[in-house]
C-alpha positions in Angstrom: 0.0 0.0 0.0 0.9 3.4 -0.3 1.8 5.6 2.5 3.1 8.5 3.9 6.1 8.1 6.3 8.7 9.9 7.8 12.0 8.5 9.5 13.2 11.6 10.9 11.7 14.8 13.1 11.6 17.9 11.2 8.3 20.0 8.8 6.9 18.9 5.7 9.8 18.1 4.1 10.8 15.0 5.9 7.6 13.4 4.6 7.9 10.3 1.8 5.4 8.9 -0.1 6.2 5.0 0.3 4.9 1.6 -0.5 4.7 -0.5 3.0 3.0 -3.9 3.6 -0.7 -3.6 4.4 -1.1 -3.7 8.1 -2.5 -6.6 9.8 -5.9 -6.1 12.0 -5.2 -7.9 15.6 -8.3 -9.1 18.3 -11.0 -6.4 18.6 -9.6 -4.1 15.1 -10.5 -3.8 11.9 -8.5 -3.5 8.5 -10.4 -0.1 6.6 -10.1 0.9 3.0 -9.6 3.9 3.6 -11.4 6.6 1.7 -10.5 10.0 3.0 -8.2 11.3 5.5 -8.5 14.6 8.1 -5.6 16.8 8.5 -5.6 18.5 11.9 -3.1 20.6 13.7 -2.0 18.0 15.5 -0.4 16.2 12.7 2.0 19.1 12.0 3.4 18.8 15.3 3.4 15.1 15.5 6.1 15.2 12.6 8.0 17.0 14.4 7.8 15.6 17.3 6.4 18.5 19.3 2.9 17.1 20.0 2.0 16.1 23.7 2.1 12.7 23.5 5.7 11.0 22.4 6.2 10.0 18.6 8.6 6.9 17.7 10.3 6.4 14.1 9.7 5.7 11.9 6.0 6.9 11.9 2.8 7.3 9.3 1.4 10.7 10.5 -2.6 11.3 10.9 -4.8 9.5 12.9 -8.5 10.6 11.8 -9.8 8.8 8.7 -13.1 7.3 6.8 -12.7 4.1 5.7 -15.1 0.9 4.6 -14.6 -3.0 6.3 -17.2 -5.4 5.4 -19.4 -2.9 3.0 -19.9 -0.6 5.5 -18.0 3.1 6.5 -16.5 4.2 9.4 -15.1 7.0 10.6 -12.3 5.8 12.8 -9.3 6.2 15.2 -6.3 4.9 13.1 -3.7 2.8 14.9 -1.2 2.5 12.6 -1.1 6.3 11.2 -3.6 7.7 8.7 -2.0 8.8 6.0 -2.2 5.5 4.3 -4.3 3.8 1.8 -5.2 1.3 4.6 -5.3 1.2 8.2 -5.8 -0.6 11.5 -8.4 0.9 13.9 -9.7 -0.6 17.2 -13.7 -1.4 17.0 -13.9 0.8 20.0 -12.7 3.6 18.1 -14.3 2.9 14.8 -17.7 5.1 14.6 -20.7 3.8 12.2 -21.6 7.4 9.9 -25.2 6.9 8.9 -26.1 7.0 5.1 -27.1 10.9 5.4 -23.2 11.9 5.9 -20.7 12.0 3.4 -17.3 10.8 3.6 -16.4 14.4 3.8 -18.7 15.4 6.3 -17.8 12.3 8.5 -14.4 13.3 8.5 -14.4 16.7 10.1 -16.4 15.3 13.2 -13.7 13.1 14.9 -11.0 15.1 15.7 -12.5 18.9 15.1 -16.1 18.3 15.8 -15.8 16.4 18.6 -13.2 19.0 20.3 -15.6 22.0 19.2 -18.3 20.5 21.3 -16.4 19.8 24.4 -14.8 23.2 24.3 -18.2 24.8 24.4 -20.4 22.5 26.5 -18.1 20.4 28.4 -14.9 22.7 29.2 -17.0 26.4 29.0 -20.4 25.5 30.2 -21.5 27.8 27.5 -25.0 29.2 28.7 -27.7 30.7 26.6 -27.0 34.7 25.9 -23.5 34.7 26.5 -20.6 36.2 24.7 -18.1 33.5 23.0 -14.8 34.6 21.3 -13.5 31.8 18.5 -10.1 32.6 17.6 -9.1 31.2 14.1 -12.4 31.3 13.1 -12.4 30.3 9.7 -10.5 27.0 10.5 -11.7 23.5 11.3 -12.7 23.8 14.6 -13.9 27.4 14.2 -16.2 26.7 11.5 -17.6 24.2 13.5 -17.8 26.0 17.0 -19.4 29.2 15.7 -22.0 27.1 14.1 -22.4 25.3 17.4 -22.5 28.2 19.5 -25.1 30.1 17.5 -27.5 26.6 17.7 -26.8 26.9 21.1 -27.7 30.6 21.5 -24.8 32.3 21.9 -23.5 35.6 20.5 -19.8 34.8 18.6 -17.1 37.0 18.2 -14.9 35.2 15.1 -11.3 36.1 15.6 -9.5 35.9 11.4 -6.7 37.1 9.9 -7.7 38.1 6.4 -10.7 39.6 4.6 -11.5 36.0 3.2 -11.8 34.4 6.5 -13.7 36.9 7.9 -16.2 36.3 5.3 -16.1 32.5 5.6 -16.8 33.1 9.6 -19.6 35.8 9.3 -21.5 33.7 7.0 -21.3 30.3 9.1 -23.6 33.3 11.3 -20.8 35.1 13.5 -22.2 38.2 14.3 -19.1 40.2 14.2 -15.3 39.6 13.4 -11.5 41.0 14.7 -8.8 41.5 12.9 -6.3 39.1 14.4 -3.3 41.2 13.4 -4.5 44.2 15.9 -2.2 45.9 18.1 -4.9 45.9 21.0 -6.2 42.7 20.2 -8.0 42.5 23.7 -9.7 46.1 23.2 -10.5 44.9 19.3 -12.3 42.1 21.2 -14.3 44.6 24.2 -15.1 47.2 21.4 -16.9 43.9 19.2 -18.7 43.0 22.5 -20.1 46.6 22.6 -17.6 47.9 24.7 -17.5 44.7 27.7 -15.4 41.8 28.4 -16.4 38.5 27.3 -17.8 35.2 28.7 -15.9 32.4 26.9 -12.7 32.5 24.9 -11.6 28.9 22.7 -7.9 29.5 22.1 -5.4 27.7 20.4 -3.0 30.1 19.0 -1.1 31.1 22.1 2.0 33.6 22.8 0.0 37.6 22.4 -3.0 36.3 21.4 -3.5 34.0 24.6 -2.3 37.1 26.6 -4.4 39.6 25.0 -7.4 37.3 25.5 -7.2 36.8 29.3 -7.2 40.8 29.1 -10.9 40.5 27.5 -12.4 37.9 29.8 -15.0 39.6 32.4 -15.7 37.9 35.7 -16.7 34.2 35.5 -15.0 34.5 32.3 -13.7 31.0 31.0 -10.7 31.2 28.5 -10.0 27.2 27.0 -6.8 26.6 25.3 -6.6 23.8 22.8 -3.5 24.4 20.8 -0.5 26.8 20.3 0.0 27.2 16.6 2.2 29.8 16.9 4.6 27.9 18.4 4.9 30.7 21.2 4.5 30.0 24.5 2.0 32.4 26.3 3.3 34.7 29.2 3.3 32.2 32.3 -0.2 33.0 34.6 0.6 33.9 38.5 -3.0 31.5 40.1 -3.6 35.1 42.3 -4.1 36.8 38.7 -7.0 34.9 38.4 -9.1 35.9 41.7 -9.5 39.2 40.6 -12.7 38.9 38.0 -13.0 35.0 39.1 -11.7 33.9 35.7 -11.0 30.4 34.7 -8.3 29.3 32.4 -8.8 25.4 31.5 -6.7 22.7 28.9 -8.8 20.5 26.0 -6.9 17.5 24.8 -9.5 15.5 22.7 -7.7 12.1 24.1 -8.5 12.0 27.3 -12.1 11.5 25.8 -11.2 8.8 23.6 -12.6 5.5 24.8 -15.7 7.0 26.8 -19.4 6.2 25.3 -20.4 9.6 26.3 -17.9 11.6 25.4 -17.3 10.3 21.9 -20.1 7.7 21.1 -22.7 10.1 21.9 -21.6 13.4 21.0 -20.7 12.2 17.6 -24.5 10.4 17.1 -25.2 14.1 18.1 -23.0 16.2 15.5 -24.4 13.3 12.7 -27.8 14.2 13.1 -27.2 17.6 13.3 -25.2 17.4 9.5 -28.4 15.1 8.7 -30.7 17.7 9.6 -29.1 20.9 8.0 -28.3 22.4 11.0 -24.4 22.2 10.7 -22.9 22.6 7.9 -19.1 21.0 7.8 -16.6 22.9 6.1 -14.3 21.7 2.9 -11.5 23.8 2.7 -8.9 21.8 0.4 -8.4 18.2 -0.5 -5.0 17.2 -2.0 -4.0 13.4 -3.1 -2.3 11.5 -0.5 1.2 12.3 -2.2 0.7 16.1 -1.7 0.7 15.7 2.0 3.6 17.8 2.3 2.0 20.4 0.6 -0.6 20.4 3.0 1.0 20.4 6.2 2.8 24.3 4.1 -0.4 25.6 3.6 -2.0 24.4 7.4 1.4 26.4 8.6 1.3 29.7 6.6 -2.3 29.8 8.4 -3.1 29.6 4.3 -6.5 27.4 4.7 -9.7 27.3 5.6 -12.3 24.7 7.0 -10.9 21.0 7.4 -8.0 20.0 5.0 -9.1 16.6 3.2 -6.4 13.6 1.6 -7.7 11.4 -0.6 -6.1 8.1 -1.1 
């Protein structure tokens, strides 16, 4: 089969298009076909070995793919790395997608559906009426969590950093967007809340933008941080910082959820029916062909893309 591998920790460029022996399904996996493959975040720092969870060499990046086994599709957990034409998944972490979901659709609910749910309802507590900043807005998860956020009643503040990505966020129904290159970033972010601090920051950019954003959360404010794109590490929080305005500042790694019937099983069956009934629209930003991997992992970097990045075997 072929399959993307790298034997060395570095970017894009230590990633080869190979042909390795189809892997071999043990007790309680499945082999899958597999038919299209999410790229998330994640992936660009598993490659190089930055991700919070030790990598081993040589390694097939990805993990989040839709695949068929015995005529039927799944939207799986791979095992044995994702960027492949086939893969290993365990049954516990192979999800049934109902005939109303495409491939496509499937495949931006495992990783970045899933972990725009939890940020809003399980991590933020996100009440009816309240304010909710999405920082890179026009990206996987912040398609998905404005969406979510306006179902759920919310008013969202989409955080982009070009014209084209503001426009992507405003019409997934953000009522207002920020410039993410401002100076004053957390007064950009008051002034779109009519002039007051926010209730609910998702985060994943970190350095200035993490710090700005603590600056715009108002008492009981929750600020969740899922990521640091950047590369940059925010400036270190003293606990005592926090009293003042009773703010919370709370982690999301999707893994810990992994395994657990309600925190995957169900909220998935949730975010299905929701793409079944029209009420969430995934988006498509770019598919390349498995061989163009590379090429995706530039773009993701540059911050050049929008919606979930798709490889097709």
């Amino acid at each position: 089969m072929r399959a993307i591998q790298i034997s060395q920790f570095g970017g894009p460029e230590v990633m080869q298009l190979v042909d390795l022996a189809e892997p071999v399904a043990g007790e309680n996996e499945i082999l899958l076909d597999i038919t299209a493959i999410g790229i998330n975040y994640a992936d660009t720092h598993q490659t190089e070995d930055s991700y919070l969870s030790k990598q081993t060499l040589p390694l097939i990046p990805g993990m989040e793919v839709v695949g068929t086994h015995g005529g039927k599709r799944y939207l799986a957990l791979a095992s044995t790395g994702g960027y492949a034409e086939k893969a290993v998944s365990n049954k516990g972490v192979a999800y049934a997608i109902p005939d109303a979901v495409s491939d496509n659709d499937a495949v931006c609910m495992l990783v970045q559906g899933t972990t725009a749910w939890h940020l809003l309802k399980t991590m933020a507590h996100l009440q009816s009426g309240e304010t909710v900043v999405v920082h890179a807005a026009a990206g996987g998860v912040g398609t998905i969590a404005i969406q979510l956020a306006k179902l759920w009643g919310a008013k969202v503040i989409a955080v982009t950093s070009s014209a084209d990505k503001a426009a992507l966020a405003l019409s997934l129904g953000a009522d207002v967007n920020v410039d993410a290159n401002e100076a004053d970033l957390a007064g950009a972010i008051k002034a779109a809340n009519g002039g007051k601090p926010v209730d609910i920051i998702l985060e994943m950019v970190g350095g200035s933008t993490f710090d700005q954003s603590l600056l715009a959360l108002g008492n009981f404010g929750r600020l969740i941080t899922f990521g640091m794109a950047s590369r940059t590490a925010p400036t270190p929080i003293h606990p005592g910082a926090l009293m003042h305005g009773s703010k919370t500042v709370a982690g999301f790694w999707l893994s810990n959820c992994f395994g657990k019937k309600a925190l995957m099983n169900d909220v998935l069956n949730e975010l299905f029916t929701l793409i079944a009934d029209g009420k969430l629209k995934p988006v498509i930003g770019q598919t390349y062909p498995l061989a163009e991997a590379a090429d995706a992992h530039r773009a993701m970097l540059a911050r050049g893309t929008t919606g979930k990045i798709v490889l097709k075997p």
